[in-house]
PDB file as gemmi writes it, atoms N, CA and C in Angstrom:
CRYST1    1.000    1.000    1.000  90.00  90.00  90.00 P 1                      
ATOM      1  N   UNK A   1      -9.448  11.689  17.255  1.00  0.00           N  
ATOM      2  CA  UNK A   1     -10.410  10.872  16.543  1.00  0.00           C  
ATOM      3  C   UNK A   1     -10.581   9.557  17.290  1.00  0.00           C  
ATOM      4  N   UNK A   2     -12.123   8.884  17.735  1.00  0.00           N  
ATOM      5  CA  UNK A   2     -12.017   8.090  18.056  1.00  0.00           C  
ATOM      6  C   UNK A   2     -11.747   6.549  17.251  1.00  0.00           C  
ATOM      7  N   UNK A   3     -11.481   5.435  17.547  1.00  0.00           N  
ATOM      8  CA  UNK A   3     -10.853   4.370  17.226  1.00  0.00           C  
ATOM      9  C   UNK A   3     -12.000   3.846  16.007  1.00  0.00           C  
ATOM     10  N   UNK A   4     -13.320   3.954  16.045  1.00  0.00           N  
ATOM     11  CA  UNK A   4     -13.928   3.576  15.036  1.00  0.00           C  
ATOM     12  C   UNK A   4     -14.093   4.809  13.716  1.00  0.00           C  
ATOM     13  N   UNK A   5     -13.601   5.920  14.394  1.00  0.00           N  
ATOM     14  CA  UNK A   5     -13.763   6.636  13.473  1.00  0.00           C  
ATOM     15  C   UNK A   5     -12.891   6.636  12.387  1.00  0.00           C  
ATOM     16  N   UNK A   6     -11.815   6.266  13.157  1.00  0.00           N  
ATOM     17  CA  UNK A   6     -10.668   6.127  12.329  1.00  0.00           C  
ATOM     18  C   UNK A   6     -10.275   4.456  11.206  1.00  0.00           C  
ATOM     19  N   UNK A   7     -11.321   3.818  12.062  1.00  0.00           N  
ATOM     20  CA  UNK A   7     -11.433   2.842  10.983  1.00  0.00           C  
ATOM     21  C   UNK A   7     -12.382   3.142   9.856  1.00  0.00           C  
ATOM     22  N   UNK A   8     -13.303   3.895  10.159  1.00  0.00           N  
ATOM     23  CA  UNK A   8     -14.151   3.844   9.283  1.00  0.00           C  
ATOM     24  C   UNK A   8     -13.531   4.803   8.029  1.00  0.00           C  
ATOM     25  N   UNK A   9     -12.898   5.913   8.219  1.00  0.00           N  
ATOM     26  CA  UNK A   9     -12.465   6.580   7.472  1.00  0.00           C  
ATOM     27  C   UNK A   9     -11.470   6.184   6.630  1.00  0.00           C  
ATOM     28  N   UNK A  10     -10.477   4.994   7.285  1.00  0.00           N  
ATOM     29  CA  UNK A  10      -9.050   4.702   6.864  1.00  0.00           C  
ATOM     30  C   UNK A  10      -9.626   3.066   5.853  1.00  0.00           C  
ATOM     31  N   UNK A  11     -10.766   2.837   6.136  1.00  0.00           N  
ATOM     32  CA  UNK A  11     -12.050   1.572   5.516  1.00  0.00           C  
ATOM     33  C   UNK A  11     -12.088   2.579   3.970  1.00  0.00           C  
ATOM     34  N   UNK A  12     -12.844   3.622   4.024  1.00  0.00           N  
ATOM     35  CA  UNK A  12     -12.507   4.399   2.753  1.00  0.00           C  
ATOM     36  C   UNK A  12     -11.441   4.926   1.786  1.00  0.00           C  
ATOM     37  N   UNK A  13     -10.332   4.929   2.302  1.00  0.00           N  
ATOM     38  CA  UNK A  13      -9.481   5.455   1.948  1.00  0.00           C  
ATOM     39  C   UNK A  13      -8.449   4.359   1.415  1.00  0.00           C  
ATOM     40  N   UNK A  14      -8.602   3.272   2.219  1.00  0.00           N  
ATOM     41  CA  UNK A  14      -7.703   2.089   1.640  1.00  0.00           C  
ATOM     42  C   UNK A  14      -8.708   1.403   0.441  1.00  0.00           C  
ATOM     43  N   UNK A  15     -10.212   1.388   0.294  1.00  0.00           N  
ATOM     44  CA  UNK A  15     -10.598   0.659  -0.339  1.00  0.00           C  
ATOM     45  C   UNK A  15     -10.548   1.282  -2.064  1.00  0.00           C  
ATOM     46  N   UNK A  16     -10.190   2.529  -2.007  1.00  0.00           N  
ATOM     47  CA  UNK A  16     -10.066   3.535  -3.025  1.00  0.00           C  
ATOM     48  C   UNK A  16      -9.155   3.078  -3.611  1.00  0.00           C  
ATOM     49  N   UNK A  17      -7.683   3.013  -2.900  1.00  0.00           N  
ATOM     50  CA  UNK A  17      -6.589   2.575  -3.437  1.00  0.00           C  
ATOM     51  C   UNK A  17      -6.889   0.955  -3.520  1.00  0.00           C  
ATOM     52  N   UNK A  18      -7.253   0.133  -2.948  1.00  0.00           N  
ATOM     53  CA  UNK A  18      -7.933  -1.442  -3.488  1.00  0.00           C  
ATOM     54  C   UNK A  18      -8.382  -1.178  -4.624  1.00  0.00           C  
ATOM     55  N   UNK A  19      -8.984  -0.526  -5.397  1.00  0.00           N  
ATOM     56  CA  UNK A  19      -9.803  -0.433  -6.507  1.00  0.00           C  
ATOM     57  C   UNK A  19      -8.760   0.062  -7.604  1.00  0.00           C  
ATOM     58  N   UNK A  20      -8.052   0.786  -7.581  1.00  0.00           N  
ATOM     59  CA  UNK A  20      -7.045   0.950  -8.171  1.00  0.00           C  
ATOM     60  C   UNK A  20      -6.162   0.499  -8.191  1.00  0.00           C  
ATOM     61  N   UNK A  21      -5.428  -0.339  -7.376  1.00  0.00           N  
ATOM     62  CA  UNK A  21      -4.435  -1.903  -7.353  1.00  0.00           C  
ATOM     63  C   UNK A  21      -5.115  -2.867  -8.424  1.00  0.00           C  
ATOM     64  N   UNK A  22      -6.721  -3.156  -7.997  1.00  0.00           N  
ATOM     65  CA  UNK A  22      -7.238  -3.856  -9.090  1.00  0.00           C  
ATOM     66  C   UNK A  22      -7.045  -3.769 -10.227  1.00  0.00           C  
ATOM     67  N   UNK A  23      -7.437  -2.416 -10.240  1.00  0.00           N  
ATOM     68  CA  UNK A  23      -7.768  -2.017 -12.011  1.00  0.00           C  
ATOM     69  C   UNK A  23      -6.179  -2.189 -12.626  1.00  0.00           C  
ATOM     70  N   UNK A  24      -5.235  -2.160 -12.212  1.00  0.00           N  
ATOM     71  CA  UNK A  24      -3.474  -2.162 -12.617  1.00  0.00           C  
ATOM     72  C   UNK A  24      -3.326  -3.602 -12.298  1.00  0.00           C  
ATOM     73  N   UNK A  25      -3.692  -4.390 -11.578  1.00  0.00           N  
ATOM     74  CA  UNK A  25      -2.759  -5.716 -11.328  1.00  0.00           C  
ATOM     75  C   UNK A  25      -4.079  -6.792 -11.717  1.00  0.00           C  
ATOM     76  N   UNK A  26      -5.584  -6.773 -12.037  1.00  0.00           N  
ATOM     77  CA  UNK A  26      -6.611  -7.915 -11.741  1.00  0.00           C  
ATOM     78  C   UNK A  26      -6.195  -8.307 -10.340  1.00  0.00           C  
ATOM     79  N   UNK A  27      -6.156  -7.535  -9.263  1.00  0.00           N  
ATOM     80  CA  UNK A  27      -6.156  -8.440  -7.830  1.00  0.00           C  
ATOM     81  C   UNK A  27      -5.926  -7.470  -7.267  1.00  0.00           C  
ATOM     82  N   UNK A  28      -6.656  -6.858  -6.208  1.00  0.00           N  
ATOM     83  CA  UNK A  28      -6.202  -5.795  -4.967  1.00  0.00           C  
ATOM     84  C   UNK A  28      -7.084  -6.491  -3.462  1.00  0.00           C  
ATOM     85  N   UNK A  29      -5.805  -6.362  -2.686  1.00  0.00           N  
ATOM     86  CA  UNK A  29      -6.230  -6.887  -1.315  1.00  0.00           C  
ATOM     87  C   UNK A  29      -5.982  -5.630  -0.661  1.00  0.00           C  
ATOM     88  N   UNK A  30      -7.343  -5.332   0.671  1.00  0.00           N  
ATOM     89  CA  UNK A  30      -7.198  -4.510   1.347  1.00  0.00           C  
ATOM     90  C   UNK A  30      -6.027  -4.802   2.469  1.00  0.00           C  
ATOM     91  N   UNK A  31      -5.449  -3.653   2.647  1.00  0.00           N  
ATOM     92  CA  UNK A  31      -4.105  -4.199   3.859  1.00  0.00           C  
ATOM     93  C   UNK A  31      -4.580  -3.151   5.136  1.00  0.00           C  
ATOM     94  N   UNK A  32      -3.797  -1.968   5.553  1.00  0.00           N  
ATOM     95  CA  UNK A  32      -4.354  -1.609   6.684  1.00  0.00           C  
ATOM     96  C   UNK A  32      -4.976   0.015   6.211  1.00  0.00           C  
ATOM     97  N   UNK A  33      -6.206  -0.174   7.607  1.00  0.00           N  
ATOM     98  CA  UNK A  33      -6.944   0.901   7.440  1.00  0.00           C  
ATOM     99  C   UNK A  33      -6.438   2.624   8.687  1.00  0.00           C  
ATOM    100  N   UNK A  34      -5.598   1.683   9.551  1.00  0.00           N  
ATOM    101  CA  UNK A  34      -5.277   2.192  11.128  1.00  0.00           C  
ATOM    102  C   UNK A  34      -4.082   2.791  11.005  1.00  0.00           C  
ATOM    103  N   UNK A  35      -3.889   3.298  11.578  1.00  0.00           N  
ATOM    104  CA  UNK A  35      -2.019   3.123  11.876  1.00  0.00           C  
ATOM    105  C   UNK A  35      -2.094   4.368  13.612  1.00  0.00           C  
ATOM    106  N   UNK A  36      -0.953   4.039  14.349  1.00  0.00           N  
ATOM    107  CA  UNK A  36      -1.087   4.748  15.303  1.00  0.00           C  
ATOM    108  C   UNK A  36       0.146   5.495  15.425  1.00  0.00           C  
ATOM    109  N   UNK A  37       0.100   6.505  15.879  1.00  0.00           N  
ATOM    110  CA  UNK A  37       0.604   7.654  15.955  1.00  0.00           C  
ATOM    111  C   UNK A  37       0.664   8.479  17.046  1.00  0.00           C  
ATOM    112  N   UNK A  38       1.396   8.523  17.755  1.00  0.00           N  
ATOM    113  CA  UNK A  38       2.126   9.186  19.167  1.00  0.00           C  
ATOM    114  C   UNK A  38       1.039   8.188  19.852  1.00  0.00           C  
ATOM    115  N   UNK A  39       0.529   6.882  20.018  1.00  0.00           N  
ATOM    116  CA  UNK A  39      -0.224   6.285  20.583  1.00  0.00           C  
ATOM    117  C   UNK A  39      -1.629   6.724  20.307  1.00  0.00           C  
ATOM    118  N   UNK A  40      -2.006   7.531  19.527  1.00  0.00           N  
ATOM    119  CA  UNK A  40      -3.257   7.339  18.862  1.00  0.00           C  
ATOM    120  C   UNK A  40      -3.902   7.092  17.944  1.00  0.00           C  
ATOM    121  N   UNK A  41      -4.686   6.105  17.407  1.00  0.00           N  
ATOM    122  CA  UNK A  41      -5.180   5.396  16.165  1.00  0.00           C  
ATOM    123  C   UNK A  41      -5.593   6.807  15.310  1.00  0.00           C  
ATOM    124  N   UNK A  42      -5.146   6.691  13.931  1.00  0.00           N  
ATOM    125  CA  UNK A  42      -5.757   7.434  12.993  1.00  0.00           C  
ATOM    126  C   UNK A  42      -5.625   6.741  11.591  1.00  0.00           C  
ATOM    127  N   UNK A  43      -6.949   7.576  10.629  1.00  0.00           N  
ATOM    128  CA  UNK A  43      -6.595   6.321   9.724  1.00  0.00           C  
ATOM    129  C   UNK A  43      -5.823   6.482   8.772  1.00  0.00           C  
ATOM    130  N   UNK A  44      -5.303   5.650   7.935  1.00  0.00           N  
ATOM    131  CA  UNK A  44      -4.076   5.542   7.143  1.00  0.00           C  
ATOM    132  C   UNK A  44      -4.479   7.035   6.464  1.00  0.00           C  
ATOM    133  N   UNK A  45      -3.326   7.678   5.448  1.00  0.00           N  
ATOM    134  CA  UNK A  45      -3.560   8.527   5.059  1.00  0.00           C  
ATOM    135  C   UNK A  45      -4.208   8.407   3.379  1.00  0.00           C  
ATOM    136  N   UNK A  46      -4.573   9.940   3.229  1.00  0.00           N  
ATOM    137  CA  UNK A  46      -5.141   9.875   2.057  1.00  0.00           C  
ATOM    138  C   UNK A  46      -4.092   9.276   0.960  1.00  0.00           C  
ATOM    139  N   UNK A  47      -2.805   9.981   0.889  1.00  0.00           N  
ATOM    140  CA  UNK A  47      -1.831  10.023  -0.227  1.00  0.00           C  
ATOM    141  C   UNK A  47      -1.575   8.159  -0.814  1.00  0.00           C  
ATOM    142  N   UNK A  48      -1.413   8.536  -2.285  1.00  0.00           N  
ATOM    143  CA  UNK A  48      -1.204   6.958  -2.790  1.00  0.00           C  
ATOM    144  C   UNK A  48       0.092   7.164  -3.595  1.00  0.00           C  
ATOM    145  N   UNK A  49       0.546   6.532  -2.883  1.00  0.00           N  
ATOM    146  CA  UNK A  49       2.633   5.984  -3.397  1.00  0.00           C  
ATOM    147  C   UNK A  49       2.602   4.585  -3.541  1.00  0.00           C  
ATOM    148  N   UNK A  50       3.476   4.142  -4.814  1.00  0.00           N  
ATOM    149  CA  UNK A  50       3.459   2.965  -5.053  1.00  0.00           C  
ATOM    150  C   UNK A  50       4.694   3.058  -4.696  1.00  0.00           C  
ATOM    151  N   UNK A  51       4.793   1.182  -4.602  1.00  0.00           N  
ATOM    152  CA  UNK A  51       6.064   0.394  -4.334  1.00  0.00           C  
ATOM    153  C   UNK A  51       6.041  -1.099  -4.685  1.00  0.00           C  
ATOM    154  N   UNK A  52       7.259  -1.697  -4.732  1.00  0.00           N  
ATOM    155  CA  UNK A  52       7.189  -2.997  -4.468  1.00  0.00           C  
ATOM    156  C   UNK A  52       7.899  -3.657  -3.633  1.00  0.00           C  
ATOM    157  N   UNK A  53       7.810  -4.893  -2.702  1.00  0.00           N  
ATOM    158  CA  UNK A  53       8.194  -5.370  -1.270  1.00  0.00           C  
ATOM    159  C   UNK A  53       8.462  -7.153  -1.754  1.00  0.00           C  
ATOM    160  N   UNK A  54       9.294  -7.724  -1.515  1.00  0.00           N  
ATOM    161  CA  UNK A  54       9.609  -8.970  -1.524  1.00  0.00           C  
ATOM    162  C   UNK A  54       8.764  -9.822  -0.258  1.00  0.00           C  
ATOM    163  N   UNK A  55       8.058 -10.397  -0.924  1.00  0.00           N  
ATOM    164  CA  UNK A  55       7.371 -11.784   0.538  1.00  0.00           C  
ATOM    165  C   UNK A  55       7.714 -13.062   0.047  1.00  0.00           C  
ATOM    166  N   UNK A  56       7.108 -13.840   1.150  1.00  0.00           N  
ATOM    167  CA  UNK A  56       8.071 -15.006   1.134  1.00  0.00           C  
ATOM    168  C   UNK A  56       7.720 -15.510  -0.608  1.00  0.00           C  
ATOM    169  N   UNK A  57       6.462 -15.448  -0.740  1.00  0.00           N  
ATOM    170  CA  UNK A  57       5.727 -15.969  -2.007  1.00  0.00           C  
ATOM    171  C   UNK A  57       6.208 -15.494  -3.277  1.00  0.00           C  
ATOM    172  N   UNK A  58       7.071 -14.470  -3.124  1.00  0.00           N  
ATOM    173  CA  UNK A  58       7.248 -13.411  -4.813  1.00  0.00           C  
ATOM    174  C   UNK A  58       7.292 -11.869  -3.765  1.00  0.00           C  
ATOM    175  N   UNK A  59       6.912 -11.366  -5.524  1.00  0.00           N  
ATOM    176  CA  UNK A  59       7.197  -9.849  -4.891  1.00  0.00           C  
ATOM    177  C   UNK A  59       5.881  -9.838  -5.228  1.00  0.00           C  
ATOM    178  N   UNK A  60       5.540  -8.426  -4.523  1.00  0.00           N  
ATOM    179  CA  UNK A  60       4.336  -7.463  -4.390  1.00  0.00           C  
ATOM    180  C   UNK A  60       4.428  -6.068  -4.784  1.00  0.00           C  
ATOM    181  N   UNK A  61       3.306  -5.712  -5.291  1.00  0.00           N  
ATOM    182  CA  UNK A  61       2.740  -4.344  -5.819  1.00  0.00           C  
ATOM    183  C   UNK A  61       1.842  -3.738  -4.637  1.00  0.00           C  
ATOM    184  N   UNK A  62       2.522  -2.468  -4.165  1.00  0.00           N  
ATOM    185  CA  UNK A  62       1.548  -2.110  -2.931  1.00  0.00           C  
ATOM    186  C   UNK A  62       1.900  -0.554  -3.566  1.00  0.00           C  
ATOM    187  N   UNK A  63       0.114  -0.502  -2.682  1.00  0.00           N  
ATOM    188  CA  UNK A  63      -0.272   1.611  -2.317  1.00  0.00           C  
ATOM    189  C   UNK A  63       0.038   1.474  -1.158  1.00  0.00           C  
ATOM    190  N   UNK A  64       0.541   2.748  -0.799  1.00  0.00           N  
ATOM    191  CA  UNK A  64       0.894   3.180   0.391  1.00  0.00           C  
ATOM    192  C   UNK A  64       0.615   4.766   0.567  1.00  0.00           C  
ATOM    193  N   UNK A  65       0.670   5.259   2.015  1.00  0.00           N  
ATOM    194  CA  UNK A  65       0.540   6.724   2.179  1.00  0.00           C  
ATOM    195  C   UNK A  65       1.853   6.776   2.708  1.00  0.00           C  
ATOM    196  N   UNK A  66       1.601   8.337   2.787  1.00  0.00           N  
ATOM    197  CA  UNK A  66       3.346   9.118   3.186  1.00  0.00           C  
ATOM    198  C   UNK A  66       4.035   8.166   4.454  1.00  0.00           C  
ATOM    199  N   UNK A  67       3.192   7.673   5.300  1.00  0.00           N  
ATOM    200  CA  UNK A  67       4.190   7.423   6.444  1.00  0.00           C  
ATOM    201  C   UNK A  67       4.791   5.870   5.971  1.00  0.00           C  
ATOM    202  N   UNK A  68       4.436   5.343   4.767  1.00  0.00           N  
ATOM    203  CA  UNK A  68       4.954   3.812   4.733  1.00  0.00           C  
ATOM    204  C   UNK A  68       3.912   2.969   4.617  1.00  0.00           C  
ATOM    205  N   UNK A  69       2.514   3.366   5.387  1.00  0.00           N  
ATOM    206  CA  UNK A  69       1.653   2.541   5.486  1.00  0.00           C  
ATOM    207  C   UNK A  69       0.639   1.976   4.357  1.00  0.00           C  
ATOM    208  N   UNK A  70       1.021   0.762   4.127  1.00  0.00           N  
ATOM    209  CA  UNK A  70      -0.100   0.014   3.284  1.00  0.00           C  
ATOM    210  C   UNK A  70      -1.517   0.101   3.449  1.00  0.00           C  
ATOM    211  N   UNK A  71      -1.801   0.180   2.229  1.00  0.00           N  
ATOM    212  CA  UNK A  71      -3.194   0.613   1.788  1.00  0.00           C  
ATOM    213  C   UNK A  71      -3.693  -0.470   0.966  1.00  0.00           C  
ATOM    214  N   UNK A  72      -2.708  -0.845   0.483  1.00  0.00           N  
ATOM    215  CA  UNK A  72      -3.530  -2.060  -0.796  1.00  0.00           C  
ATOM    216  C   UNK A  72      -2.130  -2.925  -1.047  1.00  0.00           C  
ATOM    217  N   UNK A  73      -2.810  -4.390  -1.643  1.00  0.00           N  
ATOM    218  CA  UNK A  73      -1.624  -4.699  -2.529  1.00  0.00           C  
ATOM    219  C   UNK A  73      -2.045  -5.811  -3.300  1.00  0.00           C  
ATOM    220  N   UNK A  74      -1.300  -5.684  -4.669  1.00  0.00           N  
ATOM    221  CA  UNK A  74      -1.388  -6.642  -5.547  1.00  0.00           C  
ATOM    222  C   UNK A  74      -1.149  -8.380  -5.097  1.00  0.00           C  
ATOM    223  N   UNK A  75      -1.727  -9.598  -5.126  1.00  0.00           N  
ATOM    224  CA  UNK A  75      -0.838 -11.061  -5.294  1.00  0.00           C  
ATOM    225  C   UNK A  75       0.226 -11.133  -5.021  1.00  0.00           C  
ATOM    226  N   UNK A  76       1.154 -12.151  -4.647  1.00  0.00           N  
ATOM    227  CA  UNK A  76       2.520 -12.204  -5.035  1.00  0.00           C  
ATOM    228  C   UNK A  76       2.750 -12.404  -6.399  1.00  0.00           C  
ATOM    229  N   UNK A  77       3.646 -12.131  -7.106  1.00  0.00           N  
ATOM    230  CA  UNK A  77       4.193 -12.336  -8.611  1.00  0.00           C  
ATOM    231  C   UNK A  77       5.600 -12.228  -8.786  1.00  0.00           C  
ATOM    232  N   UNK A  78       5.843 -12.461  -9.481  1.00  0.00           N  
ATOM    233  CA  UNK A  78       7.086 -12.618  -9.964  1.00  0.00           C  
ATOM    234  C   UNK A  78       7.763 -10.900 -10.311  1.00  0.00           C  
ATOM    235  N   UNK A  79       9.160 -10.957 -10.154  1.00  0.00           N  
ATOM    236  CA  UNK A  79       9.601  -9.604 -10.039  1.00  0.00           C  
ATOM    237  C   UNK A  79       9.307  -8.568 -11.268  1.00  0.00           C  
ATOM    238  N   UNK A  80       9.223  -9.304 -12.540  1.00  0.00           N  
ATOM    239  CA  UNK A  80       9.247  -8.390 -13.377  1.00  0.00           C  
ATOM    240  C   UNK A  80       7.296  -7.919 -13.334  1.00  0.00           C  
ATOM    241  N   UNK A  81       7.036  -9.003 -13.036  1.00  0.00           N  
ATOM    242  CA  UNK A  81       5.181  -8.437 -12.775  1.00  0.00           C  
ATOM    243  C   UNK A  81       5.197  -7.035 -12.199  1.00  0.00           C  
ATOM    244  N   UNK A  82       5.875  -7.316 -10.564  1.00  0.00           N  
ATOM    245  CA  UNK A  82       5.282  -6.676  -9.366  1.00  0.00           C  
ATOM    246  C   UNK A  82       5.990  -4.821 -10.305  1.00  0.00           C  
ATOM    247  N   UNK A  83       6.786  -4.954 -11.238  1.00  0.00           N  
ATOM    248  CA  UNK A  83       7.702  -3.678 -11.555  1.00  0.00           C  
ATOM    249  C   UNK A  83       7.146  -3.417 -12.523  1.00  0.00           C  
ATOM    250  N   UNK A  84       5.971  -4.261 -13.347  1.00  0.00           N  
ATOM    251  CA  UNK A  84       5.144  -3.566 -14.454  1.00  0.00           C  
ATOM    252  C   UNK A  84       4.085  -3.099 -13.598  1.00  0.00           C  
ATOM    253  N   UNK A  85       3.531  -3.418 -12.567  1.00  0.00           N  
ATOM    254  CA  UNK A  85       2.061  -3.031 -12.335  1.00  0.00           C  
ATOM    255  C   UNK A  85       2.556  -2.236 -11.196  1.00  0.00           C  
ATOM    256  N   UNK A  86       3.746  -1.744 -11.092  1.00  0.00           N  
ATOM    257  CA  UNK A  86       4.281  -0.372 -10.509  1.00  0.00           C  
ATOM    258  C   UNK A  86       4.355   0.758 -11.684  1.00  0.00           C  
ATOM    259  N   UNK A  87       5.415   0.083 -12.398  1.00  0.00           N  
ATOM    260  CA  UNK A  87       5.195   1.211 -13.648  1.00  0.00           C  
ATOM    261  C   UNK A  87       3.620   1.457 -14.185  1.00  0.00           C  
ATOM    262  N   UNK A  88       2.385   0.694 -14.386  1.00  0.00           N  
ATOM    263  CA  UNK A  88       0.816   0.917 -14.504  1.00  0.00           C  
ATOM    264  C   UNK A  88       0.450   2.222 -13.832  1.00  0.00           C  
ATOM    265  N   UNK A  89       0.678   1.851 -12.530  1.00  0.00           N  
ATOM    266  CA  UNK A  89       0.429   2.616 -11.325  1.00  0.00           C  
ATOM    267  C   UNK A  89       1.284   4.243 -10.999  1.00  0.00           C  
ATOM    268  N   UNK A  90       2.040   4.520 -11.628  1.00  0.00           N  
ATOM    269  CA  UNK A  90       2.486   5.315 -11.761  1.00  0.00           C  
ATOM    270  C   UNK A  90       2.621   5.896 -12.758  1.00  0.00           C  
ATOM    271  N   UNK A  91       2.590   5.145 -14.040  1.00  0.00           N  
ATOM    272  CA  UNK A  91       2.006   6.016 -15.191  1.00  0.00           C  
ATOM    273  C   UNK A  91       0.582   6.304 -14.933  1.00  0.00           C  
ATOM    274  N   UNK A  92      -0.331   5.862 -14.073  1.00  0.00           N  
ATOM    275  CA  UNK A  92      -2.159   6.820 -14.128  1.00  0.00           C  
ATOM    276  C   UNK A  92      -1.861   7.662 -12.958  1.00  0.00           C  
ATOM    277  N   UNK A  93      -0.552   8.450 -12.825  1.00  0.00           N  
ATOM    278  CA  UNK A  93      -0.077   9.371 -12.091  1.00  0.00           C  
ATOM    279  C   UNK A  93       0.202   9.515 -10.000  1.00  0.00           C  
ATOM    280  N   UNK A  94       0.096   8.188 -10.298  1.00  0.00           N  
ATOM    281  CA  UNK A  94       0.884   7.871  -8.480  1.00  0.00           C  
ATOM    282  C   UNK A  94       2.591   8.261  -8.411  1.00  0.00           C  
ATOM    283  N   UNK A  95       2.891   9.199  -7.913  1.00  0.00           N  
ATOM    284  CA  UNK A  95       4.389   8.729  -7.311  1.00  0.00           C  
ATOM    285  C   UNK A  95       5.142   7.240  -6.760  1.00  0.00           C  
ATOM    286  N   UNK A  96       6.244   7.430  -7.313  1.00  0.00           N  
ATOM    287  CA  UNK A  96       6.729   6.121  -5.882  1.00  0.00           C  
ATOM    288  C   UNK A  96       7.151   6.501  -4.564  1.00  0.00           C  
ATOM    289  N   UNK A  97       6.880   5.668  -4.009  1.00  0.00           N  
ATOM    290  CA  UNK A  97       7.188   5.813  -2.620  1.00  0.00           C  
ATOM    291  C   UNK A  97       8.569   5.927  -2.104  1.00  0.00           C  
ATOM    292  N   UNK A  98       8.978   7.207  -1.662  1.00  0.00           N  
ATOM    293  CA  UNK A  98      10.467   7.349  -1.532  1.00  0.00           C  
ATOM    294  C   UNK A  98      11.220   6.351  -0.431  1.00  0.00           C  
ATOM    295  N   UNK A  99      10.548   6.347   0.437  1.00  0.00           N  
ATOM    296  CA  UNK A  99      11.781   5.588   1.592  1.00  0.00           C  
ATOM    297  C   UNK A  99      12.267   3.867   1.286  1.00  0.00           C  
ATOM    298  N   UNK A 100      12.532   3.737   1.970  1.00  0.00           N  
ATOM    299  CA  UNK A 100      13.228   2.161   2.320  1.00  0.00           C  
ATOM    300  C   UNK A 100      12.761   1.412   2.979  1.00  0.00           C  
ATOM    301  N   UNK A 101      11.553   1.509   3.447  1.00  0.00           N  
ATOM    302  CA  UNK A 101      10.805   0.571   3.678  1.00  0.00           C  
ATOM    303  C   UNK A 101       9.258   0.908   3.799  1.00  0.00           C  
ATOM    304  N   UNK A 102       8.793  -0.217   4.422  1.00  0.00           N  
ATOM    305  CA  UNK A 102       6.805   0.299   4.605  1.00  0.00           C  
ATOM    306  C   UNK A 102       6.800  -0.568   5.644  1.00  0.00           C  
ATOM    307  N   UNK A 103       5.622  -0.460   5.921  1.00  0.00           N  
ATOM    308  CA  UNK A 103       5.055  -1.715   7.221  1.00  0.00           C  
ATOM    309  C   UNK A 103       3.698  -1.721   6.611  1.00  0.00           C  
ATOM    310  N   UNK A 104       3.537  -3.150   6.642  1.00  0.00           N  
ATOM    311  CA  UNK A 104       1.970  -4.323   6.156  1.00  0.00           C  
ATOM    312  C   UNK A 104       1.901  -4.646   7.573  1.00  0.00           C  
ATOM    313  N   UNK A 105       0.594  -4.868   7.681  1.00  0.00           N  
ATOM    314  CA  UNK A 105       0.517  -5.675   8.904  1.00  0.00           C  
ATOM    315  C   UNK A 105       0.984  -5.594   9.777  1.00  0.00           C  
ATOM    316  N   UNK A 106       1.733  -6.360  10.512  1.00  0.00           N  
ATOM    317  CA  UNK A 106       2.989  -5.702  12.060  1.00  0.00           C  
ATOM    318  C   UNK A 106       4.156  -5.824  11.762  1.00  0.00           C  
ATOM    319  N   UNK A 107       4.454  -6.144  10.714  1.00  0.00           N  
ATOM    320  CA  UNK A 107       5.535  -5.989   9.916  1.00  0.00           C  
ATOM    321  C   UNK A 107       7.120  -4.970   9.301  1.00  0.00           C  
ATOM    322  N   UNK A 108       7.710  -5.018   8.818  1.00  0.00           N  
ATOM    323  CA  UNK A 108       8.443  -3.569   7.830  1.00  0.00           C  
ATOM    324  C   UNK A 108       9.355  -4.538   7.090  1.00  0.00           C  
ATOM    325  N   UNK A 109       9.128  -3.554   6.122  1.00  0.00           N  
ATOM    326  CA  UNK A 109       9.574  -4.824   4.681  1.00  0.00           C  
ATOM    327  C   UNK A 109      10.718  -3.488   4.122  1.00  0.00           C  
ATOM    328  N   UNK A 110      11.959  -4.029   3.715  1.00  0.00           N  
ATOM    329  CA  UNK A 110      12.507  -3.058   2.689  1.00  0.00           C  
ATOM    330  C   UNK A 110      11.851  -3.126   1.325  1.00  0.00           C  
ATOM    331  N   UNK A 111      11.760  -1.991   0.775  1.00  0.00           N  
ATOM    332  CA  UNK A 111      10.953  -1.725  -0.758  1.00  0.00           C  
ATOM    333  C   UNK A 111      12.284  -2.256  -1.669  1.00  0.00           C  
ATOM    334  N   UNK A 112      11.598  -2.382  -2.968  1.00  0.00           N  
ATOM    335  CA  UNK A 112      12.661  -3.230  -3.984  1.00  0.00           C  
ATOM    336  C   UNK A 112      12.758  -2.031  -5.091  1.00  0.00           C  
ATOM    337  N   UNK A 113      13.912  -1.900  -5.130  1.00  0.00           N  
ATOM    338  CA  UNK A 113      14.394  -0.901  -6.314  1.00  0.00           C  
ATOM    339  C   UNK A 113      14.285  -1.504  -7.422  1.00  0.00           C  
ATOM    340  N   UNK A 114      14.379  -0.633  -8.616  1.00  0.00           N  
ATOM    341  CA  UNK A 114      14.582  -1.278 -10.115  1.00  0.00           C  
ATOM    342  C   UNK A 114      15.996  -1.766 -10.016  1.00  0.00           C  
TER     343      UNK A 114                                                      
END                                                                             
């Protein structure tokens, strides 16, 4: 897939899960649309797993696909927020995101357990 294609597709797919961060938290920011893979851009995946990630500001409510990669995420808030508008998000039938961490940006954050 070429490099715009893969934005354009991974542009859809994150803004889906933006819309649904919204509708659970009043606030969804788009995060990434790309991610690369054996050195080739493709776009984030379809699948939506929630989590929550500590930043410097508070914690966060993020979608993610299978490989870790952010798709969306709530504001910073305070911990018991970021763990209700996980529980939201997973009661309108998202999984959580199993591993131990994700990557935002150029980043990798460990995920925050209950």
């Amino acid at each position: 897939m070429q490099y715009f294609q893969a934005v354009q597709e991974g542009k859809r797919r994150a803004a889906k899960s933006q819309m649904k961060m919204f509708e659970a938290a009043g606030f969804g920011m788009l995060t990434l649309t790309t991610k690369k893979t054996e050195g080739k851009f493709e776009p984030v995946g379809d699948e939506e797993l929630v989590a929550v990630i500590e930043s410097a500001d508070g914690y966060v409510a993020i979608i993610t696909d299978a490989d870790g990669c952010t798709k969306a995420q709530s504001k910073a808030v305070s911990k018991e927020e970021a763990m209700a508008i996980l529980g939201k998000l997973a009661g309108s039938g998202m999984d959580k995101y199993p591993g131990e961490e994700i990557r935002i940006w150029s980043e990798t954050r460990p995920t925050v357990r209950d």
